[in-house]
C-alpha positions in Angstrom: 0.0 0.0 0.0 1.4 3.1 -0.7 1.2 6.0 1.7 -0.7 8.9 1.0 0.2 12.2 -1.2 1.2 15.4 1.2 -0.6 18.6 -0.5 -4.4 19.4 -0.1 -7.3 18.7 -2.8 -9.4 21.5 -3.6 -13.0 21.1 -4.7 -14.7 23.6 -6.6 -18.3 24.0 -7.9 -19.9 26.9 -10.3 -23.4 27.0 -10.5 -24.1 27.2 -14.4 -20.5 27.1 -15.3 -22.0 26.0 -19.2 -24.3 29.1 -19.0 -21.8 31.8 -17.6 -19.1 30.6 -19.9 -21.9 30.7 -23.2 -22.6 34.4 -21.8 -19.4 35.5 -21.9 -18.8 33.9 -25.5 -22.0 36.2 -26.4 -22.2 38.9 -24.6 -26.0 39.2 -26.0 -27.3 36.6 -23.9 -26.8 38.6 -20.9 -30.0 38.7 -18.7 -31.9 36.7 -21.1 -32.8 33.1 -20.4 -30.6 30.8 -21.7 -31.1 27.0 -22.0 -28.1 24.7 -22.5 -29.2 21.4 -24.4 -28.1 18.1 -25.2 -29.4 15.1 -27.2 -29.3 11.6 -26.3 -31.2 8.6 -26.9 -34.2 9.7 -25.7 -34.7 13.1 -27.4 -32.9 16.1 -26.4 -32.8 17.1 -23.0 -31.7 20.2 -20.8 -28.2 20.0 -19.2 -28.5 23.5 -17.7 -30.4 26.8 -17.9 -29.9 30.1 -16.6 -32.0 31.6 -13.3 -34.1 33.5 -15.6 -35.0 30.4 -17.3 -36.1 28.7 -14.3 -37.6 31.2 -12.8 -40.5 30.0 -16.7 -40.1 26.7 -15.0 -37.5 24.9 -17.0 -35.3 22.5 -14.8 -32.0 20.5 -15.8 -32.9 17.2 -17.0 -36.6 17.9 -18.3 -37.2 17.0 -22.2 -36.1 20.3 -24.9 -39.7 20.7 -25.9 -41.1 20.7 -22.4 -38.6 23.8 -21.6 -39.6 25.2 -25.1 -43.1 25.9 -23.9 -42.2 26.6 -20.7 -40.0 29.5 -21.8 -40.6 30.1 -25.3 -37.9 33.1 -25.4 -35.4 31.7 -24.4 -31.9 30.8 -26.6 
């Protein structure tokens, strides 16, 4: 067994990381809900959204054309 590595392990979360860095790629999306989407198997589903997006209702995980109606103008 070997012994264990001196240091320290830092853990960090971002809330939206995939929105804030699309916002900061386009600067136009600034306060406007945004809605980060992937496709699988299943149909395409949300990965993440911004606050103003969930404030329509839209959660990560929900089917694309759930959030679509939900928040219709949103990117």
């Amino acid at each position: 067994m070997r012994p264990p590595l001196p240091g320290r392990v830092a853990y960090l979360v971002v809330p939206h990381l995939s929105v804030a860095v699309e916002r900061r790629e386009r600067q136009h999306l600034a306060a406007q809900p945004v809605i980060i989407a992937g496709a699988s198997g299943a149909g395409a589903h949300v990965l993440d959204c911004s606050s103003e997006a969930m404030q329509g209702g839209v959660r990560s995980g929900m089917p694309l054309g759930q959030a679509e109606r939900l928040c219709p103008e949103a990117i």
